[in-house]
PAMI-468510 format. One record per atom (N, C-alpha, C, O): z, y, x. Coordinates in pm, whole numbers, padded with zeros to 5 digits, always signed. Example, Ala and Ser with C-alpha at 12.3 -4.5 7.8 and 13.67 -1.06 7.14 Angstrom:
# residues 2
+00780-00569+01319/+00780-00450+01230/+00780-00330+01320/+00846-00332+01424/+00708-00225+01285/+00714-00106+01367/+00787+00003+01290/+00804+00114+01341/
# end
This chain:
# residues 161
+01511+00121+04444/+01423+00078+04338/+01395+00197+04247/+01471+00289+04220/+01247+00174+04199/+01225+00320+04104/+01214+00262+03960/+01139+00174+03916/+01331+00354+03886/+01341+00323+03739/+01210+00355+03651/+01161+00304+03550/+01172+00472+03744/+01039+00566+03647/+00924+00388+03635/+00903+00330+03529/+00881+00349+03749/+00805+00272+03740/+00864+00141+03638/+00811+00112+03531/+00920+00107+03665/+00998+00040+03581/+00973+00048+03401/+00924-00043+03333/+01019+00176+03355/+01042+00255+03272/+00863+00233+03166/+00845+00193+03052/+00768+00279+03266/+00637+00345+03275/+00595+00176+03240/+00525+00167+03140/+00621+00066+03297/+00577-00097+03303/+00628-00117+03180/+00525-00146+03118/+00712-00120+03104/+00778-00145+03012/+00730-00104+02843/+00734-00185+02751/+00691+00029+02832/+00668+00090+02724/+00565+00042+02656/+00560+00015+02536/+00457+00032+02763/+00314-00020+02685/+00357-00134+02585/+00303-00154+02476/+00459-00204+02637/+00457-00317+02548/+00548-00329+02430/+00529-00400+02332/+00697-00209+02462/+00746-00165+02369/+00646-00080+02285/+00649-00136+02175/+00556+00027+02275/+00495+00057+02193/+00410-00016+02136/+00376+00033+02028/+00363-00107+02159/+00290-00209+02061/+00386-00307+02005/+00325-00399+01949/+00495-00317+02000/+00596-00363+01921/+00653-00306+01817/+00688-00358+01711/+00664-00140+01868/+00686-00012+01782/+00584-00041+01649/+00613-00061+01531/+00476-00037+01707/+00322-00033+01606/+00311-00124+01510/+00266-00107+01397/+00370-00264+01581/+00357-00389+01543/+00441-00360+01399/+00400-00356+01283/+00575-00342+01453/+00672-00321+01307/+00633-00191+01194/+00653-00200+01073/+00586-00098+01247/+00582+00005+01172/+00448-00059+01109/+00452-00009+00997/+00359-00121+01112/+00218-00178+01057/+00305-00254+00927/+00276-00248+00807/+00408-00320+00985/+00462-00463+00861/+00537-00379+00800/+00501-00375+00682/+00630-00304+00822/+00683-00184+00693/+00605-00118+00599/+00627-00102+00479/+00495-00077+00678/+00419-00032+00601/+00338-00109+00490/+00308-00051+00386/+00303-00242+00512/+00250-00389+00493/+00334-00403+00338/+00300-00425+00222/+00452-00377+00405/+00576-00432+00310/+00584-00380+00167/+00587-00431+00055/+00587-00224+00231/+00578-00122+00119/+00473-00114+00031/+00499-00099-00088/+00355-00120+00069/+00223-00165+00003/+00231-00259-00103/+00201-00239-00221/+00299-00424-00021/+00316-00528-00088/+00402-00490-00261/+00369-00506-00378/+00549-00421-00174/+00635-00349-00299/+00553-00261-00408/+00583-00281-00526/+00452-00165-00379/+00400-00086-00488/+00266-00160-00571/+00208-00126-00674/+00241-00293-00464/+00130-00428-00580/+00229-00453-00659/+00209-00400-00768/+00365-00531-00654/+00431-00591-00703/+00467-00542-00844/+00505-00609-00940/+00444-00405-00836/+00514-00260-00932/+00392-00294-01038/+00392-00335-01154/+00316-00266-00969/+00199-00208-01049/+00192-00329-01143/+00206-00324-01265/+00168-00448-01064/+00135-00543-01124/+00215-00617-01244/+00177-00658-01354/+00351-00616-01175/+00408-00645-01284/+00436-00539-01435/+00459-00586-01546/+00430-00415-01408/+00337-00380-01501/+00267-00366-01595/+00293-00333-01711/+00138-00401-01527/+00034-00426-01578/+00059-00514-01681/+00023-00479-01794/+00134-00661-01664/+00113-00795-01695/+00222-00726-01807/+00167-00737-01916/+00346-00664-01822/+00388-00620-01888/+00329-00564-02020/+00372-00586-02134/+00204-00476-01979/+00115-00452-02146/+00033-00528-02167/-00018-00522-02279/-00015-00630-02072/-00131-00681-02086/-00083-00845-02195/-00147-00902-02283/+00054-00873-02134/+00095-00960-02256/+00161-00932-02392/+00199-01020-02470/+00170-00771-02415/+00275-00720-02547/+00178-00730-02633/+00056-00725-02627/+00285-00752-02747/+00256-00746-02924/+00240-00635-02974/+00221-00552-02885/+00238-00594-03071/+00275-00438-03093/+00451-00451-03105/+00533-00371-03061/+00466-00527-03151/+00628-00473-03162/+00682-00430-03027/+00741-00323-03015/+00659-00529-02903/+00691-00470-02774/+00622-00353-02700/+00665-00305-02595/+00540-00324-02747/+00434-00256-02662/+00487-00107-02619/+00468-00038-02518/+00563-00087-02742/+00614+00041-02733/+00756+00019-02614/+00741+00062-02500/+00838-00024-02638/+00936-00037-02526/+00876-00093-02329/+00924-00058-02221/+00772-00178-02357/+00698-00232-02242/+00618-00085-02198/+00587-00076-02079/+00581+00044-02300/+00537+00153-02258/+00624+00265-02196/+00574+00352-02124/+00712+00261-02216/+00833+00333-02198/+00883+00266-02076/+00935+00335-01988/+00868+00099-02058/+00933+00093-01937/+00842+00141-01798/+00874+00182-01686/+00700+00113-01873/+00630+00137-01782/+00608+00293-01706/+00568+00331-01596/+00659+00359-01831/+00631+00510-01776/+00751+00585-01671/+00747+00681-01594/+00897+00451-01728/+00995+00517-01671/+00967+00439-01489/+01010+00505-01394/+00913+00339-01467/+00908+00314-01352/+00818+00395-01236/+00860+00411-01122/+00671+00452-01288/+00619+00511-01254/+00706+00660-01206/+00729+00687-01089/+00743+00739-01310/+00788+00826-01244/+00909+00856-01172/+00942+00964-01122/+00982+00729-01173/+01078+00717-01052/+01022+00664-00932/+01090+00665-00829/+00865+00603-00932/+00786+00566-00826/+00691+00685-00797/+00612+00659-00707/+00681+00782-00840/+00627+00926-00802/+00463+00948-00800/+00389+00867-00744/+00424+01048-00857/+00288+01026-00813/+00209+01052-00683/+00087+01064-00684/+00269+01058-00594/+00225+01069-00425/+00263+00942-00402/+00256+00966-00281/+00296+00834-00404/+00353+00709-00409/+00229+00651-00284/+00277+00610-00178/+00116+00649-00296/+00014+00536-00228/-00037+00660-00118/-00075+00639-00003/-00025+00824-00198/-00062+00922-00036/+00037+00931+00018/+00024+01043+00068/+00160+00886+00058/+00255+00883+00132/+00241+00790+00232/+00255+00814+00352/+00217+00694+00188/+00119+00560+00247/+00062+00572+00385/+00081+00561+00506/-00071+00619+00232/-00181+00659+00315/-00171+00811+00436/-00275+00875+00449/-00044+00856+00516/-00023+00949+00584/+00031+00885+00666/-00003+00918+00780/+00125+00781+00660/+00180+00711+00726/+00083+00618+00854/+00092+00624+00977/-00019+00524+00753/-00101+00505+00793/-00213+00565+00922/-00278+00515+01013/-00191+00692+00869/-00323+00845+00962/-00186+00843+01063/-00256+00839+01164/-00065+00842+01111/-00030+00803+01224/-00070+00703+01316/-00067+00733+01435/-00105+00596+01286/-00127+00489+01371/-00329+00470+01400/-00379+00373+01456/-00404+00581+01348/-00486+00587+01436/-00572+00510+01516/-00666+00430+01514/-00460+00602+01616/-00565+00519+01761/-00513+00414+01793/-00597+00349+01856/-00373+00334+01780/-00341+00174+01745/-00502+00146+01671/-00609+00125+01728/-00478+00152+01555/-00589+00042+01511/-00743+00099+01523/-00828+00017+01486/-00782+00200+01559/-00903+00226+01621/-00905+00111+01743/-00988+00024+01769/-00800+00140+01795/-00802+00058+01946/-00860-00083+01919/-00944-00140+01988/-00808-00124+01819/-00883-00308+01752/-00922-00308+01722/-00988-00409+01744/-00991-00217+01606/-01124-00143+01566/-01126-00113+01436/-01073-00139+01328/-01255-00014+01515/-01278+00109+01413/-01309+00114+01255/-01285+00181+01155/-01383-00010+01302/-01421-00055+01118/-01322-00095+01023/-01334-00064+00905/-01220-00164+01068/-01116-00225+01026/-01032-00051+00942/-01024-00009+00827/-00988-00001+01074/-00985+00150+01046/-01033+00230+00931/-00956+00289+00856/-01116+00229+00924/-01195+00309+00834/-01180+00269+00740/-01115+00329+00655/-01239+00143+00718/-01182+00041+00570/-01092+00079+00510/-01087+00151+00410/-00975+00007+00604/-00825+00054+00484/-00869+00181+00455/-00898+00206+00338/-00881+00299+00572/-00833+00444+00494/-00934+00463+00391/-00896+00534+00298/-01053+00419+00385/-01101+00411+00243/-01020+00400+00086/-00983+00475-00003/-01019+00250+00120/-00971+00179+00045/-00798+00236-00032/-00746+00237-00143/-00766+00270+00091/-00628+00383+00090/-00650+00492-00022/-00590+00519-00126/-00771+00551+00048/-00800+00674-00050/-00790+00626-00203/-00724+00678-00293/-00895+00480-00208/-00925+00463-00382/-00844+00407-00468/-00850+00402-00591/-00745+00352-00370/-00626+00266-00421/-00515+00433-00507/-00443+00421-00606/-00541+00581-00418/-00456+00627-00424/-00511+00766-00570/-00433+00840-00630/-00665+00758-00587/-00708+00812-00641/-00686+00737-00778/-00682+00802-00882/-00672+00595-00778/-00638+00513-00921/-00496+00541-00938/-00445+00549-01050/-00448+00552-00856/-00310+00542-00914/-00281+00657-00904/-00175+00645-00843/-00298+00779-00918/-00297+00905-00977/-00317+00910-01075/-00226+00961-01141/-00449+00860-01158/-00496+00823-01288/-00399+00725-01332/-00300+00775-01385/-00399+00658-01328/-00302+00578-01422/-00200+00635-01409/-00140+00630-01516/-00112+00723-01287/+00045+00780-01319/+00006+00888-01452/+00068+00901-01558/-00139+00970-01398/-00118+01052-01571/-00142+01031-01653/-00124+01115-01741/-00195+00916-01683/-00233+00818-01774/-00090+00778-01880/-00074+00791-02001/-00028+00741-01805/+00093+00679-01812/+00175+00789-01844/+00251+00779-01940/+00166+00940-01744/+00316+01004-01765/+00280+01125-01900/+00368+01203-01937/+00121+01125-01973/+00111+01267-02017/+00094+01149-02170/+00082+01216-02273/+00091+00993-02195/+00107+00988-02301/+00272+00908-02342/+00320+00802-02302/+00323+01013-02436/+00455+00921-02450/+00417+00794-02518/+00451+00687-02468/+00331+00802-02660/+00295+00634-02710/+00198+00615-02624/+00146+00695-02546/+00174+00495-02645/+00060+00409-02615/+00009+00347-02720/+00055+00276-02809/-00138+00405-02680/-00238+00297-02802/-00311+00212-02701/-00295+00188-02581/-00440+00156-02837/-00476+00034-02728/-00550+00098-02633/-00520+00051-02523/-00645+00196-02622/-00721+00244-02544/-00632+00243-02437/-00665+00172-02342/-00446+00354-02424/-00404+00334-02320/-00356+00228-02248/-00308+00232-02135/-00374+00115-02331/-00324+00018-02295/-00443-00032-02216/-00420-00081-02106/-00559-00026-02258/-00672-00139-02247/-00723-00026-02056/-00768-00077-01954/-00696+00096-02075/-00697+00134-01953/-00599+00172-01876/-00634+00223-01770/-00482+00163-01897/-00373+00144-01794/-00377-00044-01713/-00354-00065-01594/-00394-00102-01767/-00434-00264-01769/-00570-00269-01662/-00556-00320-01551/-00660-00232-01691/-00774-00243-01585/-00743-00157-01504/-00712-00225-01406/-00723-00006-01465/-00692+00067-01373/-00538+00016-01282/-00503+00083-01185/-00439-00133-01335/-00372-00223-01248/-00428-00262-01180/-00415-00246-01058/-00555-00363-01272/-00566-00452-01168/-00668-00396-01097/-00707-00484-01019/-00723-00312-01085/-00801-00248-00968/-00729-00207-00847/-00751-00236-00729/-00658-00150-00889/-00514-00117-00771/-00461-00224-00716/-00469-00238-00594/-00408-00303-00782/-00321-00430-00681/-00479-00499-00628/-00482-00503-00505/-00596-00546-00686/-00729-00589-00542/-00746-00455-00461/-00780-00442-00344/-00725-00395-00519/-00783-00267-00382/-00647-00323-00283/-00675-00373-00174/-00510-00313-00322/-00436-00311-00255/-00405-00440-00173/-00361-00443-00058/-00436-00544-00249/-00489-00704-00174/-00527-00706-00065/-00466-00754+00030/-00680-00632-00058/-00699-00610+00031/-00708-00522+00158/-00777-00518+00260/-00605-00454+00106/-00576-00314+00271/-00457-00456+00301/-00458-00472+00423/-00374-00544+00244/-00247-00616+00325/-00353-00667+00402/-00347-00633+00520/-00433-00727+00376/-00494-00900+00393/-00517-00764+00592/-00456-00770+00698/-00631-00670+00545/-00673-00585+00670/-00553-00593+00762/-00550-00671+00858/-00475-00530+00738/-00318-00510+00794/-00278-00618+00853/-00208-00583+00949/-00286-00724+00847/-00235-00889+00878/-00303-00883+01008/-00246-00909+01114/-00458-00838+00995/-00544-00849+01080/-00495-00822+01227/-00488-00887+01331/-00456-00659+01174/-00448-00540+01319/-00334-00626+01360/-00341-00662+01478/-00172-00694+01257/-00065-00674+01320/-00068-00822+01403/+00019-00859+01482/-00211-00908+01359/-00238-01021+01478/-00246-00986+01583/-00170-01000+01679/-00373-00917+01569/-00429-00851+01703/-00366-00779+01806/-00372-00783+01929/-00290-00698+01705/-00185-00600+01782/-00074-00754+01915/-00050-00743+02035/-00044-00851+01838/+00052-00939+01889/-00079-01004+02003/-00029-01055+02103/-00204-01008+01999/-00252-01108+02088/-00249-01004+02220/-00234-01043+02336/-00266-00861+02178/-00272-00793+02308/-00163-00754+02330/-00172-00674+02423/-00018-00770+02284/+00112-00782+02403/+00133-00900+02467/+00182-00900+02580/+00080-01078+02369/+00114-01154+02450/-00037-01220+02488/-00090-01286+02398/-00089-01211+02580/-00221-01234+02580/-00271-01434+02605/-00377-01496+02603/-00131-01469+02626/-00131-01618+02647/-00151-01700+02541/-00206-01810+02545/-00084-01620+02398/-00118-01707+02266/-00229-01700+02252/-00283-01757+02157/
# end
């Protein structure tokens, strides 16, 4: 009996399992840096002034233990898997890494937003707050995309579902 063939029968389907998981980690992590942002956000978006200042401080200390390459780390991760999701398509593809990009260009802005003022006034407030929630819908929707491929990805290992 030949292992090579064996071996060679086998992978295609281990690598789309590979893909499959590395898509939902990635999914995951995404989900984790909405969760950040957002809660957050909701953090200045409900303070008084008396809190605002400590809700600013927490906010700045989370950010820069969340880094500002945070969403292009992501988005590199992502530029591995390619020709996986080219393979289900291209548009889908393109999308996220768009969307990747603008999700990652806001949240640059808001990290220096966030890390170059120690107070916060309302302006930073009133635009750290909208530059959230632009980020967690941008980021809404690269998961919702992602759900897509890691269907698809599952209909073409098991083609019976």
């Amino acid at each position: 009996m030949n292992t090579d063939i064996l071996i060679s029968q086998e992978n295609p389907s281990n690598q789309k399992t590979d893909e499959r998981e590395a898509l939902r980690a990635l999914n995951h992590r995404l989900c984790n840096i909405r969760g950040i942002i957002e809660s957050c956000t909701n953090l200045l978006k409900y303070s008084d002034d008396k809190s605002m200042i400590k809700r600013w401080s927490t906010m700045r200390n989370v950010f820069m233990v969340t880094g500002r390459d945070r969403i292009n780390s992501e988005m590199e991760i992502y530029c591995t898997k390619k020709e996986t999701i080219e393979g289900i398509s291209l548009e889908i593809y393109r999308n996220v890494y768009d969307k990747l990009a603008l999700a990652d260009s806001n949240y640059k802005s808001l990290f220096d937003l966030v890390h170059n003022s120690i107070t916060c006034s309302d302006d930073n407030k009133n635009e750290s707050v909208i530059a959230g929630e632009k980020i967690t819908d941008i980021l809404g929707h690269i998961i919702q995309k992602l759900e897509v491929i890691k269907v698809e990805l599952q209909k073409t290992e098991n083609p019976d579902r």
